[in-house]
C-alpha positions as CSV (number, residue, x, y, z in Angstrom):
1,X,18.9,-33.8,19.9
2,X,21.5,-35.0,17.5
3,X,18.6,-35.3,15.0
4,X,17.0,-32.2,15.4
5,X,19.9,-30.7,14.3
6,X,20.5,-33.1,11.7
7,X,16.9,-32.4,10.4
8,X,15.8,-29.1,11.8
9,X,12.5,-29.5,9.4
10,X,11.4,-32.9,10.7
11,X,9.3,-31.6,13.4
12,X,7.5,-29.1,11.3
13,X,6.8,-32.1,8.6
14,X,5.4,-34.3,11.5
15,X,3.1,-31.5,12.2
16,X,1.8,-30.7,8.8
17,X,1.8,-34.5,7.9
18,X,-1.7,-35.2,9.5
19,X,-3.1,-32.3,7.4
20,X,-1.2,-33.3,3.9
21,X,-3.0,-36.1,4.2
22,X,-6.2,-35.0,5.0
23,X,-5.9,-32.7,1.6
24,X,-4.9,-35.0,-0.1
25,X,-7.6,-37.5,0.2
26,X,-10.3,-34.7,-1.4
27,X,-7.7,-35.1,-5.5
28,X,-7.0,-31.9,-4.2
29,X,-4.5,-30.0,-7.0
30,X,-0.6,-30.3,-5.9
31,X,-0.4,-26.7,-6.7
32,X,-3.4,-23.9,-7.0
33,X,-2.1,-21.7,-9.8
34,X,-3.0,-18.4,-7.9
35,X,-0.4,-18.9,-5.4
36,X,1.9,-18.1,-7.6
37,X,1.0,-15.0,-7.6
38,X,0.5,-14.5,-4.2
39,X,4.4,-15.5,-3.5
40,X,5.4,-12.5,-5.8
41,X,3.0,-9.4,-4.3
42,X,3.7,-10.9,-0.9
43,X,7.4,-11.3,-1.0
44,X,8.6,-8.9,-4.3
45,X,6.4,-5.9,-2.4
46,X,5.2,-6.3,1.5
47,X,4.5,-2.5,1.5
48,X,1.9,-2.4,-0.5
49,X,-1.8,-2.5,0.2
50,X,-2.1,-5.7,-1.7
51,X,0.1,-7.9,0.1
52,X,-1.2,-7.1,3.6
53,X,-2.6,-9.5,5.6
54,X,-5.6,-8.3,5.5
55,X,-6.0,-8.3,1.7
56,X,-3.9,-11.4,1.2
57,X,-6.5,-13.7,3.5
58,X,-10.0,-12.2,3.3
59,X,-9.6,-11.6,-0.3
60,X,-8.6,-14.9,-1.8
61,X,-11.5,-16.5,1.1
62,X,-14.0,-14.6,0.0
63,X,-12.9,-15.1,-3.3
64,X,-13.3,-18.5,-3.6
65,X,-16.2,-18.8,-1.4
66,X,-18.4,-16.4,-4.2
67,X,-16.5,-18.6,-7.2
68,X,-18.0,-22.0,-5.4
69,X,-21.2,-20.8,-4.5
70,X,-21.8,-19.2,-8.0
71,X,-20.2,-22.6,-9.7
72,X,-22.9,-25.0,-8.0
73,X,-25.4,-22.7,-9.5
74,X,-24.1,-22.9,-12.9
75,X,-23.8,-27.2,-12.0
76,X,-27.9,-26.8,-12.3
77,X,-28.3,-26.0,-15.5
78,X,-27.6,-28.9,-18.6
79,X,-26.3,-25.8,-20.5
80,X,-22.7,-26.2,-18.2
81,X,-20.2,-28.3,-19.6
82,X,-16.2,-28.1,-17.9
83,X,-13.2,-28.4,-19.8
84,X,-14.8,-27.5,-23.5
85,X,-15.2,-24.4,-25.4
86,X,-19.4,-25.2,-25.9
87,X,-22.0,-24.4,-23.2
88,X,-21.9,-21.4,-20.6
89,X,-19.1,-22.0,-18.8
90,X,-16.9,-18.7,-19.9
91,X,-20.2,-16.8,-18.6
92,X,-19.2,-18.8,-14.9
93,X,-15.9,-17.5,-15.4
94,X,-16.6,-14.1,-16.2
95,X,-19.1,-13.5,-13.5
96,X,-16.9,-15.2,-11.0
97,X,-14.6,-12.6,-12.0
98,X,-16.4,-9.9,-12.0
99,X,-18.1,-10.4,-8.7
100,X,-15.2,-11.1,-6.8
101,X,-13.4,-8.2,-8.4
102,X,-16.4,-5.5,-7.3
103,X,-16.4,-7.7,-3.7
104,X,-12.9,-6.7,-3.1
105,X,-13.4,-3.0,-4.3
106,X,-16.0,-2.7,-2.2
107,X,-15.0,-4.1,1.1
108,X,-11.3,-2.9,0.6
109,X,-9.5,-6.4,0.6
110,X,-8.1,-6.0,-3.0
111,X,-5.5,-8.7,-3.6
112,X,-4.7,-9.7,-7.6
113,X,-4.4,-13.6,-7.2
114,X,-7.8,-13.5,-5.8
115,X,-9.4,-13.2,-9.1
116,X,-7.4,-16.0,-10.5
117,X,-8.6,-18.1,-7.3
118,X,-11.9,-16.7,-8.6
119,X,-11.9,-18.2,-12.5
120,X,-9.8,-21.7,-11.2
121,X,-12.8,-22.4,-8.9
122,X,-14.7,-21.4,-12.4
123,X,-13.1,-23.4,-15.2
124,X,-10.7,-26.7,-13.4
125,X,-13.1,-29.8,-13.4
126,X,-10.9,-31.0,-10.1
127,X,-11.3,-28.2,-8.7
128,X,-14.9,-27.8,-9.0
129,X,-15.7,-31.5,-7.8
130,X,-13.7,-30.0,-4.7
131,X,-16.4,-28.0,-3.7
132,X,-16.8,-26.5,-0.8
133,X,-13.7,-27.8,0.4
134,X,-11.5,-25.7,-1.7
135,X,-12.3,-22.8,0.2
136,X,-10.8,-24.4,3.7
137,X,-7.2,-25.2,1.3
138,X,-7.2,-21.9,0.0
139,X,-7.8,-20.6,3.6
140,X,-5.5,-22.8,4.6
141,X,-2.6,-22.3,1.8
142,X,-2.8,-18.6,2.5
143,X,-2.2,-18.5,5.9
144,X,0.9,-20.3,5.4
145,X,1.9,-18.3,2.6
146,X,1.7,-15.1,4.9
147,X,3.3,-16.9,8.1
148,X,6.4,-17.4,5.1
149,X,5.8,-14.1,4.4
150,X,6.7,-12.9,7.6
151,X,9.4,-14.5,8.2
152,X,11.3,-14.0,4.7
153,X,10.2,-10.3,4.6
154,X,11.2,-9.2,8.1
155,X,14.2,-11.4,7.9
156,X,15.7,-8.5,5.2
157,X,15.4,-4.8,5.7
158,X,11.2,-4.8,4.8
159,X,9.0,-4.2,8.2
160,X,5.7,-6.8,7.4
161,X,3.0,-6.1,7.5
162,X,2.5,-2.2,7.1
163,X,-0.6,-2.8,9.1
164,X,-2.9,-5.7,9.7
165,X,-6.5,-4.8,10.2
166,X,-7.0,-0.7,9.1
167,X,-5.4,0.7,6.1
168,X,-6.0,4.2,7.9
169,X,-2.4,3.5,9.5
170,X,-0.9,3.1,6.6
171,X,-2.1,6.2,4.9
172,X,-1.3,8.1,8.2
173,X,2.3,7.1,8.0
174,X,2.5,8.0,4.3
175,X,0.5,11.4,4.7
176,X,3.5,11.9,7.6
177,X,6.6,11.2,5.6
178,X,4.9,13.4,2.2
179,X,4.4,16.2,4.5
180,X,8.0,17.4,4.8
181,X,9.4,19.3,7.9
182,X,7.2,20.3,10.8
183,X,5.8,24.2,11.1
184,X,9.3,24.7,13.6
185,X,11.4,23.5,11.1
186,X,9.8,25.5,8.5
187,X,9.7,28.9,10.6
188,X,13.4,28.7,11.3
189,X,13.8,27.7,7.3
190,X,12.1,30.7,7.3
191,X,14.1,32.8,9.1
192,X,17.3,31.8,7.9
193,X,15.8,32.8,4.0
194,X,15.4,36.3,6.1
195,X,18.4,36.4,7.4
196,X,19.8,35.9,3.5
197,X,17.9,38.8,2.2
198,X,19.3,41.4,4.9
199,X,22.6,41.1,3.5
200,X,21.6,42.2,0.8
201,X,19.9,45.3,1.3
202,X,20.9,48.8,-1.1
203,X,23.3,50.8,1.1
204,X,24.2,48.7,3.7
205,X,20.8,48.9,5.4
206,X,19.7,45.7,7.2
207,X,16.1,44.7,7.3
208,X,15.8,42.5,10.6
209,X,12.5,41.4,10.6
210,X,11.1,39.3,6.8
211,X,8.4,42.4,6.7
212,X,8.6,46.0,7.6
213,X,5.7,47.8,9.2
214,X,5.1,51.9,8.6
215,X,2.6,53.8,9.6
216,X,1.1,51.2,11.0
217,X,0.3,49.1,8.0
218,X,2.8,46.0,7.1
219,X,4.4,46.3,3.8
220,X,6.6,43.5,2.0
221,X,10.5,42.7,2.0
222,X,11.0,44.4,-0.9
223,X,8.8,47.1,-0.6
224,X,10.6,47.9,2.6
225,X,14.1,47.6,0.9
226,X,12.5,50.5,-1.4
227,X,11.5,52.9,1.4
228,X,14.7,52.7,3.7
229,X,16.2,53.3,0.4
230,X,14.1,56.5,-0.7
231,X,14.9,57.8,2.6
232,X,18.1,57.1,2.7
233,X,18.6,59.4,-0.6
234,X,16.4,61.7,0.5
235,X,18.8,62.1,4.0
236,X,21.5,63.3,2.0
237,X,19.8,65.4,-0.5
238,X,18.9,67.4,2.9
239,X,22.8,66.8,4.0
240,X,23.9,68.2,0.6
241,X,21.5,71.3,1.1
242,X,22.4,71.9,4.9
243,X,26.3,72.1,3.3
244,X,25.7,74.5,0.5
245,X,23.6,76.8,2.8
């Protein structure tokens, strides 16, 4: 117990111990550039679409999966050379790019340091002898990387993550707080602007009601204001007469 509090980490080290090794016996890379990345849209900005869950781990997967499987295509050809400027290996680069770019488009997973998980599996000569097996640390890496995430962001004042499988929850919740006050609120707003324009009706006539109906057909606020006001005059023109007759 004395240890444990001593070294609160240790247990969490013994657990990931097993598994550092395991990684470490494929040369994998001490650190994948593209993570990075990922630490700054998952940490600097857990509200946006980017750096949800969702985005964050099916993105950078599935974008290394289509950067390997496109890279042992290119390995066929005696055209491919790694780590110089002669050969085809910018076209591998671009087209794992590219692809993994319009994959995240189209399935809605956009997440930026996929497409530089994309061109590492593309252009790093240790990363390509990985193989396959680059896909289960980036897996992996990421799933740790948004457990870290969690913690740090809901630690402060940030709520992570906005949503975790449909984006339609998020865009509710934004469509809700951009729509302003409810129809109640907005009727009594309403009312009260009303209520201002009574007060200042010519004469000292009030207008209760925000439109004025005569002879059956409703007329405006203003137009109203002009009509009580004709007759109004017109009232004391027949006053005025009445008294000289």
């Amino acid at each position: 117990m004395a240890d444990l509090a001593r070294y609160p980490l240790r247990p969490f080290v013994h657990a990931i111990w097993p598994l550092s090794h395991f990684i470490g016996g494929h040369h994998t890379p001490i650190v994948v550039g593209s993570f990075g990345a990922q630490a700054v849209v998952l940490l600097s900005n857990p509200k946006n679409p980017f750096a949800q869950p969702r985005a964050a781990i099916l993105g950078n997967t599935f974008s290394a999966i289509l950067a390997v499987a496109i890279t042992k295509l290119f390995l066929k050809s005696s055209h491919f050379m790694l780590g110089t400027p002669d050969g085809i290996a910018w076209a591998n680069a671009a087209l794992c790019m590219g692809l993994s770019f319009g994959m995240m488009e189209l399935f809605n997973i956009a997440h930026p340091p996929g497409g530089a998980t994309a061109v590492l599996a593309a252009i790093l000569p240790e990363i390509v002898q990985m193989g396959w097996f680059f896909v289960a640390v980036i897996l992996i890496d990421t799933l740790i990387m948004v457990g870290l995430a969690l913690i740090i962001n809901n630690l402060g004042r940030d709520v992570y993550p906005t949503y975790w499988i449909s984006p339609s929850l998020f865009k509710d919740r934004e469509e809700k707080e951009q729509a302003g006050p409810s129809g109640s609120e907005k009727g009594s707003t309403d009312r009260e602007g009303a209520g201002d324009t009574t007060d200042s009706a010519p004469d000292g006539l009030s207008l209760p009601e925000p439109a004025v109906c005569k002879g059956g057909r409703r007329v405006s606020v203003e137009e109203g204001k002009r009509v009580l006001a004709q007759e109004r005059a017109r009232d004391r023109s027949r006053s005025s007469d009445r008294t000289l007759i």
